[in-house]
C-alpha positions as CSV (number, residue, x, y, z in Angstrom):
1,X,9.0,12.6,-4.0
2,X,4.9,13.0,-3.3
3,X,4.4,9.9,-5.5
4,X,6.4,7.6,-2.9
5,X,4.7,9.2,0.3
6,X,1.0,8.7,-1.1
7,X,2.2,4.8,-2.2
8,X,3.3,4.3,1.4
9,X,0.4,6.1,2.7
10,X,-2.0,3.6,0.7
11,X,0.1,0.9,1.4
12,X,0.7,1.3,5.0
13,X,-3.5,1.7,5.0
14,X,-3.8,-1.5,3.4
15,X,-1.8,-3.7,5.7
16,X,-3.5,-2.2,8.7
17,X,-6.7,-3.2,6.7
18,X,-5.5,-6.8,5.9
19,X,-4.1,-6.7,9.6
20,X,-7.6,-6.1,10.9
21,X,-8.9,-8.8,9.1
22,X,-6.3,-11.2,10.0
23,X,-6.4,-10.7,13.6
24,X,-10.7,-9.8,14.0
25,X,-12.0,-11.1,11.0
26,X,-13.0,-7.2,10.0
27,X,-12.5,-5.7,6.5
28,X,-12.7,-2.1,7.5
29,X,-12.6,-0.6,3.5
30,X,-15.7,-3.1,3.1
31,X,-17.7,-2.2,6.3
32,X,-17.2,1.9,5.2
33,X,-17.9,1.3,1.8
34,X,-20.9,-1.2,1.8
35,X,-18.8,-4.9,1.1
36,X,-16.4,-6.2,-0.6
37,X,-17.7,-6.3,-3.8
38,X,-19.0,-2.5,-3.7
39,X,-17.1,0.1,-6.8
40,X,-15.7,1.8,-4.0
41,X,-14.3,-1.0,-2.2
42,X,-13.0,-2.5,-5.2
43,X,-11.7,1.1,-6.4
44,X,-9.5,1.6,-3.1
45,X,-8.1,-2.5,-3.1
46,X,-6.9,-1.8,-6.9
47,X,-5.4,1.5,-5.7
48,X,-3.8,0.1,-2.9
49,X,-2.7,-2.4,-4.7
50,X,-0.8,-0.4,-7.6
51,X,0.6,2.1,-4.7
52,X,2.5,-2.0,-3.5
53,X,3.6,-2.1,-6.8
54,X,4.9,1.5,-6.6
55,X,6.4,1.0,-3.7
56,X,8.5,-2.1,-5.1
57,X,10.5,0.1,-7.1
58,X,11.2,2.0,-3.9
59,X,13.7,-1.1,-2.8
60,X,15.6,-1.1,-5.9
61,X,16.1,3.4,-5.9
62,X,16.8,2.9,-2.0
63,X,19.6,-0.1,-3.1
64,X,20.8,2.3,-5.8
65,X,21.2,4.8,-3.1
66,X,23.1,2.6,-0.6
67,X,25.2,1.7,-3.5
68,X,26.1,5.2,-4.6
69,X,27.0,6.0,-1.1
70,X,29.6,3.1,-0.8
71,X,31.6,3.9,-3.7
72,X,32.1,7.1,-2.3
């Protein structure tokens, strides 16, 4: 489904992001969209942030999946 690719896009994006500011101390969505507290930088955090949430349900669909398959 395109849905779950972008969410895992955005989220894969953010944890490289929050990876980068774990290991250098650098916010990269904040240094290319003028800080932290910028529209834009907020705009892409709240985005990436419902495309986690998205990505949630993916667990329970992929358990459904793994479920279907055994009882066949």
């Amino acid at each position: 489904m395109l849905m779950d690719r972008i969410a895992l896009i955005l989220t894969v994006v953010g944890a490289l992001n929050w990876g980068s500011i774990g290991i250098f101390n650098f916010d990269i969505v904040a240094w290319i969209c003028g800080g932290p507290m910028s529209v834009v930088s907020r705009i892409i955090y709240t985005v990436v942030g419902l495309a986690g949430i998205w990505c949630i349900s993916l667990i329970f669909r992929a358990r459904e999946s793994f479920d279907a398959i055994e009882e066949n």
